[in-house]
N, C-alpha and C positions, 0 to 999 in steps of 0.2 A: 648681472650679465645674463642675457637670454639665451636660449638653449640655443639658436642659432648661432649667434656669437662661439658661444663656449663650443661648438659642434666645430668652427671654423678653425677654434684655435687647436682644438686637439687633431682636426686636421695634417696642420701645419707640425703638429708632436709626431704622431705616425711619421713623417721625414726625418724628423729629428730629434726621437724619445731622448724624455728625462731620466736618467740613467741613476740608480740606485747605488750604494757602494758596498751592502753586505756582499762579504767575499762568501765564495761558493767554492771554484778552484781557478788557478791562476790561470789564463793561455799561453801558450808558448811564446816566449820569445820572440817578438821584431826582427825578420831579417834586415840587414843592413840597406838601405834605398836611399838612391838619388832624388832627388827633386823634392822635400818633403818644406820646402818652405813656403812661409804661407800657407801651408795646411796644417789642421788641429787633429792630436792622435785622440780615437774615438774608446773613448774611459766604459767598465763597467760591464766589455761582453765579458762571457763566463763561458767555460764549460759544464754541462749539467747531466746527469746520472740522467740516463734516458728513462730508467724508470721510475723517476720524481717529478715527470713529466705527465700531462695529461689534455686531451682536446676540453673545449668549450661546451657545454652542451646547449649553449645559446650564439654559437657560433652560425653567422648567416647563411657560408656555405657547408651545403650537404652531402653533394654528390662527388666524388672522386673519380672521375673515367679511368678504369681499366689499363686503356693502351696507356696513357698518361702517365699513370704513377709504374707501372712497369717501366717505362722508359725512366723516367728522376728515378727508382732505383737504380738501376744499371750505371748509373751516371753516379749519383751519389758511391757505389761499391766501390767505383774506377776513382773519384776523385775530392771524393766526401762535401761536405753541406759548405756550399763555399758560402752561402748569405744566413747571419744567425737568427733564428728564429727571435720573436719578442714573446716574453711570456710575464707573469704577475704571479707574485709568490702567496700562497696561505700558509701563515702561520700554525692555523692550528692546528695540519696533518704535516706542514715542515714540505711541501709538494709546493711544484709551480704547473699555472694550469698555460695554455698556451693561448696566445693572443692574437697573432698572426703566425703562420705557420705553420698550420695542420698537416698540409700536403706531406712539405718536406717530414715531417717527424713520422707519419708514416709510411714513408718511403724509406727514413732511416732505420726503422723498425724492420720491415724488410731485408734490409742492404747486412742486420747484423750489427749496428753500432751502438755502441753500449754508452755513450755520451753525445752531448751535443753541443754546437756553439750560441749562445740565447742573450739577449740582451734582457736584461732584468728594470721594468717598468716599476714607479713608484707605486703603489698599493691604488689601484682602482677599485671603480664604482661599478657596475651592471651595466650602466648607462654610459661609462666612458670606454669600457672595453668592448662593447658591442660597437661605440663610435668607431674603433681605432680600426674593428676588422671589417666594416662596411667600408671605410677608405679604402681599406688593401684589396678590396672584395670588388669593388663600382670599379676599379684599376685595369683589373682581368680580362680578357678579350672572350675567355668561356663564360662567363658567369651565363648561367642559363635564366630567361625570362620568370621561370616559378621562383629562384633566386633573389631575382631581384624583387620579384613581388613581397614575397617573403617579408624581407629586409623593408620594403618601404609599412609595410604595415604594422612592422613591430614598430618605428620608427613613429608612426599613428595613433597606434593603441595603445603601445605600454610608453613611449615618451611623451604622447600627447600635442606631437608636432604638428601645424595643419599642411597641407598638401602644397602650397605655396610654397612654405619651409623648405620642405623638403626639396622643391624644385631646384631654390636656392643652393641647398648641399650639395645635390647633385648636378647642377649644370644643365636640367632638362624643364619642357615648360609642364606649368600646373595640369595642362588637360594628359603630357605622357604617363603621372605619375599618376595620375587620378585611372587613366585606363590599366595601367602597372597593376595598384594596386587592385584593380577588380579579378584580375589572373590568381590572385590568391583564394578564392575563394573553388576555384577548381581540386575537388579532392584528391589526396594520394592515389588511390586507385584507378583515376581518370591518368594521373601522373602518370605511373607505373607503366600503363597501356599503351600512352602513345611514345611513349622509351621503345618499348618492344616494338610496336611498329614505324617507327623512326619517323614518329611526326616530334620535329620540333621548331620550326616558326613561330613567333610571336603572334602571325596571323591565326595561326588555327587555333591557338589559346584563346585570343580576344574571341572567336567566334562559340566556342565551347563554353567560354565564360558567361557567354550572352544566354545560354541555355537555364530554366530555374531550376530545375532539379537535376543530383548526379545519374538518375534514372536517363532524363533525359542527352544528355553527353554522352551517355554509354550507346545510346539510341542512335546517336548523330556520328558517333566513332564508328558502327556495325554498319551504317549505311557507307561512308568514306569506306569502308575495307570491301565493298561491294562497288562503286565505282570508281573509286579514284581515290589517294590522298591529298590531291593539291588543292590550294589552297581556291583558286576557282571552283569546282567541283563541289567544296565544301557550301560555297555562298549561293551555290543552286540550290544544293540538296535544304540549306535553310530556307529557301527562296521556291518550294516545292510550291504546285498546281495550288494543292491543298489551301498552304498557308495566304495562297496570294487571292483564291477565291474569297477564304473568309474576311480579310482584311475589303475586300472589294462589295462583300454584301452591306446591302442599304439599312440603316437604323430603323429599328422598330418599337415603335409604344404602344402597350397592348395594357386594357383592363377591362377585366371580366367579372361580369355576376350570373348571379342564376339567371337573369331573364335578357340579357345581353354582353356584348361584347364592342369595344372602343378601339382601333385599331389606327393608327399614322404613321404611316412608312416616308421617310425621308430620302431623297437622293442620295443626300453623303451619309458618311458612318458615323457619324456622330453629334448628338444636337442637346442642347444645356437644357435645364427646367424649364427657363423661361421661353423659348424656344417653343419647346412642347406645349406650353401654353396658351402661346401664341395660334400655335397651327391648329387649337382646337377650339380657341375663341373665332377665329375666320372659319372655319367649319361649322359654327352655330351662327352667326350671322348671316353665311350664306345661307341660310333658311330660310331669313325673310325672304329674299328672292326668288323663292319658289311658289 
């Protein structure tokens, strides 16, 4: 089965995890409801010691907004975790780490709850439990663009997917994910900055991204906070006098000795060996002509 494949099917598990049967502790009671025919009762959630509990440290998402998780806690105090986390157990500290579900468990941390409702996943891989929270995660309508960069590169690098794949997984074409993934390479620190100054577009990323050193982005941030942050604004300041003269000056082939210098300047900016060869073998033929 190719990692695609297998990416798809466990897909398709994040809906409908395969559900373990080590008992943990029982949950309450079924209240009595109408209409339950034709539907199948869902086996294997648990309640779990909130403090047996623990985040992913390869979990794609990072960031937690503020107003956000104040709000799920306020909610969770008032009316507790109505959807159960999934998490995968370790044996050999007897702890389950969390699979999807981060938000809520720190917001139930928060709210004071000393247990939790958790669907208990059969024993995963690296590579399938990072699938399961990139499905929950691609879902979200906040994931943020460093985010998703993130996640497509680990997806790159440590699975070894090619960018096509990936496109695949995700429902987007090869050149989105191919430009996705170049947004990662923007350092934290650049991250940090434009959080604070509340640039966050996809656009102003791709254009920071285009910069080669973090020197440089920090350069191109200090100038944005002097004219402008929009995303226009942004595409001049890359698009300065400067840059658009040197791009405009004419190629030059120069070689020098002690007793002279060889000099052919070209209209356009740029001209191959053979080229240069050319224009300097018609430069000695026109000799005869003289």
């Amino acid at each position: 089965m190719s990692k695609l494949e297998k990416f798809k099917n466990l897909a398709h598990a994040a809906l409908d995890p395969v559900i373990t049967d080590e008992p943990v502790a029982a949950l309450s009671r079924e209240p009595e409801v109408f209409g339950l025919h034709g539907t199948e009762r869902l086996k294997g959630a648990r309640f779990i010691p909130i403090d047996r509990i623990s985040p992913d440290a390869i979990q794609p998402r990072k960031h937690f907004p503020e107003k956000s998780l104040q709000e799920l806690t306020a909610s969770i105090a008032a009316h507790g975790v109505l959807q159960p986390l999934t998490v995968s157990h370790n044996r050999a500290g007897d702890s389950f780490t969390i699979v999807t579900g981060e938000r809520r468990w720190r917001a139930a941390r928060r709210a004071g709850l000393t247990q939790l409702p958790c669907i208990i996943l059969n024993e995963l891989t690296d590579q399938e439990r990072f699938y399961h929270q990139l499905v929950e995660n691609l879902q979200r309508d906040d994931i943020t663009p460093f985010e998703e960069a993130d996640a497509f590169r680990v997806l790159a690098e440590k699975f070894h997917l090619k960018h096509e794949q990936i496109a695949q997984i995700v429902g987007k074409s090869r050149t989105y994910v191919t430009k996705t993934i170049g947004l990662a390479r923007v350092p934290e620190s650049v991250r940090r900055l434009c959080a604070q100054r509340g640039i966050a577009s996809r656009e102003h990323f791709t254009i920071l991204a285009q910069q080669k050193t973090e020197p440089a982005m920090l350069v191109l941030l200090e100038k944005l906070a002097q004219h402008g942050n929009d995303v226009r604004t942004a595409r001049q300041v890359v698009r300065s006098p400067r840059s658009r003269e040197r791009k405009s000056r004419p190629f030059e082939f120069r070689y020098r000795s002690r007793e002279y210098t060889v000099q052919v300047r070209f209209i356009k900016h740029k001209a191959s060996k053979r080229e240069i060869v050319h224009a300097l073998t018609e430069a000695l033929n026109s000799l005869d002509n003289e």
